[in-house]
Backbone as ProteinMPNN parsed JSONL, in Angstrom:
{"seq_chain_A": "XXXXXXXXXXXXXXXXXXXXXXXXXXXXXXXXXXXXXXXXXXXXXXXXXXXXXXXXXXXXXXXXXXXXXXXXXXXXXXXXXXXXXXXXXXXXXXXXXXXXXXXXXXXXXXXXXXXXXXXXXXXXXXXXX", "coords_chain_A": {"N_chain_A": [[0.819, -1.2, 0.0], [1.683, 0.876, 1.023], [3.86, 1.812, -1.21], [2.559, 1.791, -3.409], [1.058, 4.173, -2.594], [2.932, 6.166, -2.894], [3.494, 6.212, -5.42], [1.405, 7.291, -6.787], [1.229, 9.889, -5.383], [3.787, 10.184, -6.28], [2.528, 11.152, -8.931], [0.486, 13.201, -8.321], [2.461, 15.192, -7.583], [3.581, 15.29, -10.491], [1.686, 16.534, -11.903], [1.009, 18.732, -10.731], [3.569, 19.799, -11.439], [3.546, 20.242, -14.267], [0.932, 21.983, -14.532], [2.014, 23.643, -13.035], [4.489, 24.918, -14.484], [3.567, 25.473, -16.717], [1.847, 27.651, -16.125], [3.502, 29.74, -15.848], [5.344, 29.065, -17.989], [3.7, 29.688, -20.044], [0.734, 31.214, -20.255], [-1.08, 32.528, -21.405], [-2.401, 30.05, -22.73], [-2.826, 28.761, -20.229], [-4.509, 30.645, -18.827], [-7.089, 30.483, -20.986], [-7.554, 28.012, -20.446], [-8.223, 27.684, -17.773], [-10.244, 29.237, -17.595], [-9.576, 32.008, -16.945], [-9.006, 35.829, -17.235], [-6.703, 37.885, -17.879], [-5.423, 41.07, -16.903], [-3.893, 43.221, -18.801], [-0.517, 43.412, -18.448], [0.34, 43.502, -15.547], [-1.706, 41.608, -14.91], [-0.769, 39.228, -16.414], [1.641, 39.127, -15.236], [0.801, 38.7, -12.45], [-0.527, 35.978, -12.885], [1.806, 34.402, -13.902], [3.092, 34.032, -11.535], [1.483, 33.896, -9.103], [-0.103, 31.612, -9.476], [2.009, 29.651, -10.332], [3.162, 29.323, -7.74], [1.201, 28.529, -6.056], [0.501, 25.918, -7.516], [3.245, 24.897, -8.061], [4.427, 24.816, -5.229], [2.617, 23.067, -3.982], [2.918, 20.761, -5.371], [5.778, 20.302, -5.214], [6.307, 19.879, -2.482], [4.36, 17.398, -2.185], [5.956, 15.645, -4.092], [8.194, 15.467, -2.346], [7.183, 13.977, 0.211], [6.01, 11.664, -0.852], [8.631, 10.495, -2.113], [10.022, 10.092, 0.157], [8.168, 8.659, 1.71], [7.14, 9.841, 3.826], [4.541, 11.347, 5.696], [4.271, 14.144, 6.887], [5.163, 16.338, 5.0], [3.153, 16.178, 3.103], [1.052, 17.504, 4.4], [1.123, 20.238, 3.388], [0.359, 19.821, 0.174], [-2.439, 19.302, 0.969], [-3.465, 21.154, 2.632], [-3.242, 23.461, 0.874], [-5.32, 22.167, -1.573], [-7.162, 21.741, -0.292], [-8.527, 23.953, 0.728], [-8.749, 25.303, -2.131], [-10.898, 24.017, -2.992], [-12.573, 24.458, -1.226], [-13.218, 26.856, -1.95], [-14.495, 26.879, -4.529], [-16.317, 25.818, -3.708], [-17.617, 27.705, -2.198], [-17.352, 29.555, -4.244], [-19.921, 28.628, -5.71], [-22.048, 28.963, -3.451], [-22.288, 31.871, -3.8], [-22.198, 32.468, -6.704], [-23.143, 30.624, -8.298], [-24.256, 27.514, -10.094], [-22.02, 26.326, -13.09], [-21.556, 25.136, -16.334], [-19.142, 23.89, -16.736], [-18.374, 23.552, -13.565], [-18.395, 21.162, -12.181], [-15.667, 19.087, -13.144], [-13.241, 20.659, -11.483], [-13.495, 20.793, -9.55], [-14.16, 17.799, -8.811], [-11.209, 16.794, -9.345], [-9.881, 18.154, -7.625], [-11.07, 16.691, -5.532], [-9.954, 14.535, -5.855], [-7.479, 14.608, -5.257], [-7.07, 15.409, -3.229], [-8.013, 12.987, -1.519], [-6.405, 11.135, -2.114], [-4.402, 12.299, -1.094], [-4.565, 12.031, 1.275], [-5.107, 9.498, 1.452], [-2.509, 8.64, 1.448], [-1.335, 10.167, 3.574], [-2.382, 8.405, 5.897], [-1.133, 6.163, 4.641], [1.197, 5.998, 5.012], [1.954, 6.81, 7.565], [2.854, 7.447, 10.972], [4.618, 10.413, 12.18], [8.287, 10.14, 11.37], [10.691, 10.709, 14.308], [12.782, 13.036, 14.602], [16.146, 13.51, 15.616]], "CA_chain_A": [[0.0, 0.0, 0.0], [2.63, 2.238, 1.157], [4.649, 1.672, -2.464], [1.728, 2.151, -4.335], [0.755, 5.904, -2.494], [4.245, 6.727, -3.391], [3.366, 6.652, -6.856], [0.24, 7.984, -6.836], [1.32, 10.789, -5.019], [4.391, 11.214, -7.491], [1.839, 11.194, -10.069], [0.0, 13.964, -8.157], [2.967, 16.137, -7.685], [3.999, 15.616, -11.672], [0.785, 16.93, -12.56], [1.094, 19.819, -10.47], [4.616, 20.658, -11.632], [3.438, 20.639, -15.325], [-0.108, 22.576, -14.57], [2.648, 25.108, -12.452], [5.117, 25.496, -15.272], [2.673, 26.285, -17.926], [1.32, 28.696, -16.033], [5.016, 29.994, -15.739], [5.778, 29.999, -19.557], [3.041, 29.651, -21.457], [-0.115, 31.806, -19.201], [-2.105, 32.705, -21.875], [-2.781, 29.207, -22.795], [-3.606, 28.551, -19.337], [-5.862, 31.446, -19.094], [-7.81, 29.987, -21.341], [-8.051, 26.624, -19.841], [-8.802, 28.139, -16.745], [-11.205, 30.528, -17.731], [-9.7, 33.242, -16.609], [-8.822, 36.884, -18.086], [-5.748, 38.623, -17.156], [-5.897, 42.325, -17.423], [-2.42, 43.962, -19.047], [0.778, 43.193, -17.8], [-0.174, 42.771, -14.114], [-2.802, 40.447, -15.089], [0.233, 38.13, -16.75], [2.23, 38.601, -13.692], [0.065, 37.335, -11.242], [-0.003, 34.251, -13.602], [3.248, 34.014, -13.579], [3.444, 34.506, -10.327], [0.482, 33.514, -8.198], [-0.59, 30.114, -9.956], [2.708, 28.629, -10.219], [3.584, 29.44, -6.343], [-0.063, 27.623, -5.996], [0.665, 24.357, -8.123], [4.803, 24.221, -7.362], [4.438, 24.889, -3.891], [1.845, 21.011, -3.284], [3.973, 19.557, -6.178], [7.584, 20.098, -4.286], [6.006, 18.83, -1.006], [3.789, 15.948, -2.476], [6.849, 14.697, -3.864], [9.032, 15.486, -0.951], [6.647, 13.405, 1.078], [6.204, 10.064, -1.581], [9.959, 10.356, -2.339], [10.054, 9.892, 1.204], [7.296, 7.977, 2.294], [6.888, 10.647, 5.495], [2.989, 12.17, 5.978], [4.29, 15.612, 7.175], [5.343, 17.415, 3.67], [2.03, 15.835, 2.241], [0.163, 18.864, 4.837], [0.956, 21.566, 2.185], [-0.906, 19.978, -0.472], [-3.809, 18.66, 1.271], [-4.295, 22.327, 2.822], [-4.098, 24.35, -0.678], [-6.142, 21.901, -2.448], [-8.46, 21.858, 0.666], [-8.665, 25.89, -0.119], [-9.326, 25.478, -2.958], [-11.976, 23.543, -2.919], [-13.265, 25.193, -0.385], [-13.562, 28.137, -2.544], [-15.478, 26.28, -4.483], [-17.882, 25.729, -3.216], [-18.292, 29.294, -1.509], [-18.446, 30.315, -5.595], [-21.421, 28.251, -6.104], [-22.849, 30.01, -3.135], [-22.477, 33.059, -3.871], [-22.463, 32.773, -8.26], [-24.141, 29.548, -8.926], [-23.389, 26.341, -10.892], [-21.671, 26.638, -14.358], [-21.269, 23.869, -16.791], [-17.35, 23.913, -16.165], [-18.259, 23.991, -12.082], [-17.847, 20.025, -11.538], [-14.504, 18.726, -13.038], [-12.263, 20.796, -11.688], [-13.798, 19.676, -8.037], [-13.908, 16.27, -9.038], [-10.002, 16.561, -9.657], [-9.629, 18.233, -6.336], [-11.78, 15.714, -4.674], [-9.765, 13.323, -5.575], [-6.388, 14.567, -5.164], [-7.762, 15.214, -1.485], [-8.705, 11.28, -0.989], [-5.302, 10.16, -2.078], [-3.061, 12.953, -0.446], [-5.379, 11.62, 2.567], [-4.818, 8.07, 1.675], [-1.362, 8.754, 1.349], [-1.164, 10.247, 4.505], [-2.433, 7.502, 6.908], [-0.905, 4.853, 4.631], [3.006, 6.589, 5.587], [2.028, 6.091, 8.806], [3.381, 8.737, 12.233], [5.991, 10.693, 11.546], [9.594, 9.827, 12.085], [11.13, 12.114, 15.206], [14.525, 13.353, 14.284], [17.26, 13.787, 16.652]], "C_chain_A": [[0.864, 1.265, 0.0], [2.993, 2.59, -0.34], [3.707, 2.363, -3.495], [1.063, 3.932, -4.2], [1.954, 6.681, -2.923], [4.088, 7.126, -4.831], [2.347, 6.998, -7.306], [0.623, 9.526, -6.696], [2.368, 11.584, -5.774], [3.448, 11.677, -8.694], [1.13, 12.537, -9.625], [1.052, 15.324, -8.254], [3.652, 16.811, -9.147], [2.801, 16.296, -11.832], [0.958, 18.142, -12.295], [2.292, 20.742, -10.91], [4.29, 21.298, -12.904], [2.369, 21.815, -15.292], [1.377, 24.469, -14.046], [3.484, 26.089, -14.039], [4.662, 25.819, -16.203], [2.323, 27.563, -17.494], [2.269, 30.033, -16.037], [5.558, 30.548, -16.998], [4.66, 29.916, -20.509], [1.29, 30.331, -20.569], [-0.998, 32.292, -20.485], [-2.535, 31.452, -22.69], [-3.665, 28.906, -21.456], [-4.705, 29.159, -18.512], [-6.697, 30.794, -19.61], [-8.373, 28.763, -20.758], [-8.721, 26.512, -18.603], [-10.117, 28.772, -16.511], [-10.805, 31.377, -17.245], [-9.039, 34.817, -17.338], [-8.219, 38.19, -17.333], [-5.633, 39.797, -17.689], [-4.444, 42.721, -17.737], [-1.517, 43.145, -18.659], [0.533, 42.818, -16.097], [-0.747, 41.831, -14.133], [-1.396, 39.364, -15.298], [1.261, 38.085, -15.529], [1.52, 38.124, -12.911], [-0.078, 36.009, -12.079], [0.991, 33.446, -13.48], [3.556, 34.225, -12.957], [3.256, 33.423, -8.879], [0.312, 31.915, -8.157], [0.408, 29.257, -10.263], [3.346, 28.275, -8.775], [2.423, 27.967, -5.75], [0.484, 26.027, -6.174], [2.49, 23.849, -7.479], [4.978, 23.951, -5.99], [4.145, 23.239, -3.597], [2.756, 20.677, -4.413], [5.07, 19.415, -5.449], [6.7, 19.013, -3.183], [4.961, 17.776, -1.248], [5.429, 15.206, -3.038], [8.017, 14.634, -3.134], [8.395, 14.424, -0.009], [6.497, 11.897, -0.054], [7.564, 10.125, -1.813], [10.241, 9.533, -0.508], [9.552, 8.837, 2.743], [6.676, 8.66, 3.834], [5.373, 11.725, 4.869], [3.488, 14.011, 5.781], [4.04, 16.534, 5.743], [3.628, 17.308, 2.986], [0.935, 16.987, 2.759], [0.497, 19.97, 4.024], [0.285, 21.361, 1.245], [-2.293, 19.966, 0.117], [-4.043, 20.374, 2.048], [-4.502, 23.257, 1.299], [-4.794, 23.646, -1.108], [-7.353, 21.99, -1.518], [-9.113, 22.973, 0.552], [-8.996, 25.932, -0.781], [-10.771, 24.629, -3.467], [-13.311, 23.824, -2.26], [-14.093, 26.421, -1.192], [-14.231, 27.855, -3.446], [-16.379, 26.611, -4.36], [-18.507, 27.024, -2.473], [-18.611, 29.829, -3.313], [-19.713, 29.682, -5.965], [-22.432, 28.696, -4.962], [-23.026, 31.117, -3.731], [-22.809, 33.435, -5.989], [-23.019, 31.57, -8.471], [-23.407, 28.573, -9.517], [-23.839, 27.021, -12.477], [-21.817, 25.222, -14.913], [-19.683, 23.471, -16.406], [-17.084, 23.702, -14.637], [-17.629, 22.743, -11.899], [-16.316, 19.018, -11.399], [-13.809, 19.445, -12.578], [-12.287, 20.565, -10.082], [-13.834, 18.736, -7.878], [-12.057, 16.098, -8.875], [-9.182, 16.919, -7.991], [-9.933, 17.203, -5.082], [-10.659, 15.008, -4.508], [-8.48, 12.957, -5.278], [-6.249, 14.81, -3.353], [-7.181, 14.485, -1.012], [-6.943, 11.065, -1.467], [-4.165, 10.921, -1.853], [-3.793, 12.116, 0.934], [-4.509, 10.262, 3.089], [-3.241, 8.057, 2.169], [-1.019, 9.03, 3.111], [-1.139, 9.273, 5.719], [-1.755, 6.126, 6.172], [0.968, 4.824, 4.547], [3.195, 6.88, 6.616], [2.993, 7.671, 9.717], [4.439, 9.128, 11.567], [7.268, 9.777, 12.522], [10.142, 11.364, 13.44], [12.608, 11.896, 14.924], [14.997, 13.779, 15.344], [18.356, 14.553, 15.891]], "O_chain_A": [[0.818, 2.279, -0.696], [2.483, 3.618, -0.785], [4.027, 3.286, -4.245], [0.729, 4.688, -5.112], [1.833, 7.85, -3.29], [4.488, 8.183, -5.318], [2.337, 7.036, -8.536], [0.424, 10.328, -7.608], [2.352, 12.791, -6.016], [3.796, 12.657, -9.353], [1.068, 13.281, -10.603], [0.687, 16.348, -8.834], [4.075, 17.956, -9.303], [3.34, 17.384, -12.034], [1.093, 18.912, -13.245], [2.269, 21.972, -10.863], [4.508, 22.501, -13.053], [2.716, 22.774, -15.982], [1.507, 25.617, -14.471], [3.27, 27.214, -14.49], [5.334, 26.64, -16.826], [2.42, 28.536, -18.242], [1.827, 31.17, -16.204], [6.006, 31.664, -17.259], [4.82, 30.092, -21.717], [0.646, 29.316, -20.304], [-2.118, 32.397, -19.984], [-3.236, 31.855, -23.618], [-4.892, 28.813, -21.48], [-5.527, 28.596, -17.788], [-7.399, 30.249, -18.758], [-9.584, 28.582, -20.628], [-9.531, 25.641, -18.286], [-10.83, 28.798, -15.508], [-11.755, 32.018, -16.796], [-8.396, 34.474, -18.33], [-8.725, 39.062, -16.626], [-5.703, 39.852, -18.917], [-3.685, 42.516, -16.79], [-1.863, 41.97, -18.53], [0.627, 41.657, -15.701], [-0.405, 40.961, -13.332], [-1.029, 38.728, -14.311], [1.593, 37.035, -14.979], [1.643, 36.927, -12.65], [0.436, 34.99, -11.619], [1.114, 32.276, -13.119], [4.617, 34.829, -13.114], [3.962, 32.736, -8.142], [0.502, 31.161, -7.203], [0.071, 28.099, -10.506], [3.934, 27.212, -8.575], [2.721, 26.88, -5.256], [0.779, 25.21, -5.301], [2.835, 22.896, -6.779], [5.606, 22.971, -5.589], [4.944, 22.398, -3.185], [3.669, 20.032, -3.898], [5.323, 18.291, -5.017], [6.562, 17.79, -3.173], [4.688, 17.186, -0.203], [5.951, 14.313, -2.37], [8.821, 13.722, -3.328], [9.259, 13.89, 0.686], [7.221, 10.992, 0.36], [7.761, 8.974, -1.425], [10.669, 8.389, -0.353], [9.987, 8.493, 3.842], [5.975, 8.1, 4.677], [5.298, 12.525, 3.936], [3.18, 14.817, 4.903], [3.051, 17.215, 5.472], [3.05, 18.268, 2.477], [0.089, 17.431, 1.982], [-0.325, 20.858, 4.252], [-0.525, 22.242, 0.958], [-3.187, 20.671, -0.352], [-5.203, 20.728, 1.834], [-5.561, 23.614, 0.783], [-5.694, 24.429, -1.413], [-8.458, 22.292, -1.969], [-10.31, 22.96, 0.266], [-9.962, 26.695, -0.742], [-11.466, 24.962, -4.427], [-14.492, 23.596, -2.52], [-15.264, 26.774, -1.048], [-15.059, 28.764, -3.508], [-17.145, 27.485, -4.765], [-19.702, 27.221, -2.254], [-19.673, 30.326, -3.687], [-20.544, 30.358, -6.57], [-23.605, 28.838, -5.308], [-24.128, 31.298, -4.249], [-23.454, 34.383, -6.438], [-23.787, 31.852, -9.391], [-22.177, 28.591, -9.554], [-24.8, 27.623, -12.956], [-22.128, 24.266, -14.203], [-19.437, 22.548, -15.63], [-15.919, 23.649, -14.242], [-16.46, 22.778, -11.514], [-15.859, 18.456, -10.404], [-12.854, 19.229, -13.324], [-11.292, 20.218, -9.446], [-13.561, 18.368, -6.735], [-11.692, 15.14, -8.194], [-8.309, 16.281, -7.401], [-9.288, 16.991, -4.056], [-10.222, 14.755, -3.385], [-8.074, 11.813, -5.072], [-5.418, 14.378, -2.554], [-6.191, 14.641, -0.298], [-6.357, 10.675, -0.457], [-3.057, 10.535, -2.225], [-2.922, 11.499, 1.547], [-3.825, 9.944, 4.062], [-2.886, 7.484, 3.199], [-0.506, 8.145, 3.797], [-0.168, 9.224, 6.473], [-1.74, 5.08, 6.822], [1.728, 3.937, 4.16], [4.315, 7.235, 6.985], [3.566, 8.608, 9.16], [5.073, 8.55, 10.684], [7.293, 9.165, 13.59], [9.95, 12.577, 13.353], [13.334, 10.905, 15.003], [14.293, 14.46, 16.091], [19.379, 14.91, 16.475]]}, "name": "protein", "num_of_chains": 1, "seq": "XXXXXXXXXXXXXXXXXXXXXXXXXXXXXXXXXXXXXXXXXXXXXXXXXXXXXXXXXXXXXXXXXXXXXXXXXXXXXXXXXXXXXXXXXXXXXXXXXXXXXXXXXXXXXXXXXXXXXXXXXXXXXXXXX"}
């Protein structure tokens, strides 16, 4: 089980490195994919800014933590994606459901459930001396 969250979880942090570094060099692609619409030059900096801090940030420490097999690092993704999910679901309070609303919570869901899994199946931490 352990072996197998290891590579799950690399699989989670490749995803995030590629989603980061697009957003990094190539941001008006991922605008689009995103839906979102960056105003001037500021607008493309926070792209290249904001959203790869976002995605690199849980990619380093997802695979800092399956490289590793240690729980701890795995608490940086599982709180941003928790955030973001969160947020979420506060936009469908407050703006409603889109057609675009469910996959990209489905993807969160599920990267959740198997930073989760991951977590209890790498077991207490180690205490360093």
């Amino acid at each position: 089980m352990k072996r197998t969250m290891q590579i799950l979880i690399g699989l989670v942090g490749l995803l995030n490195i590629v989603i980061g570094l697009s957003f990094l060099f190539n941001p008006t692609k991922m605008a689009a994919e995103f839906a979102l619409s960056p105003l001037g030059t500021q607008g493309m900096a926070t792209m290249r800014a904001d959203f790869p801090a976002f995605f690199l940030t849980g990619a380093i420490f997802s695979l800092i933590g399956a490289w590793r097999a240690d729980r701890t690092p795995l608490m940086v993704p599982l709180t941003l994606i928790t955030f973001a999910l969160l947020g979420r679901f506060v936009s469908i309070a407050f703006d409603g459901i889109a057609p675009t609303t469910f996959p990209p919570m489905i993807i969160e869901a599920v990267m959740i459930a198997l930073l989760g899994v991951a977590y209890n199946a790498f077991g207490k931490p180690t205490q360093r001396r």
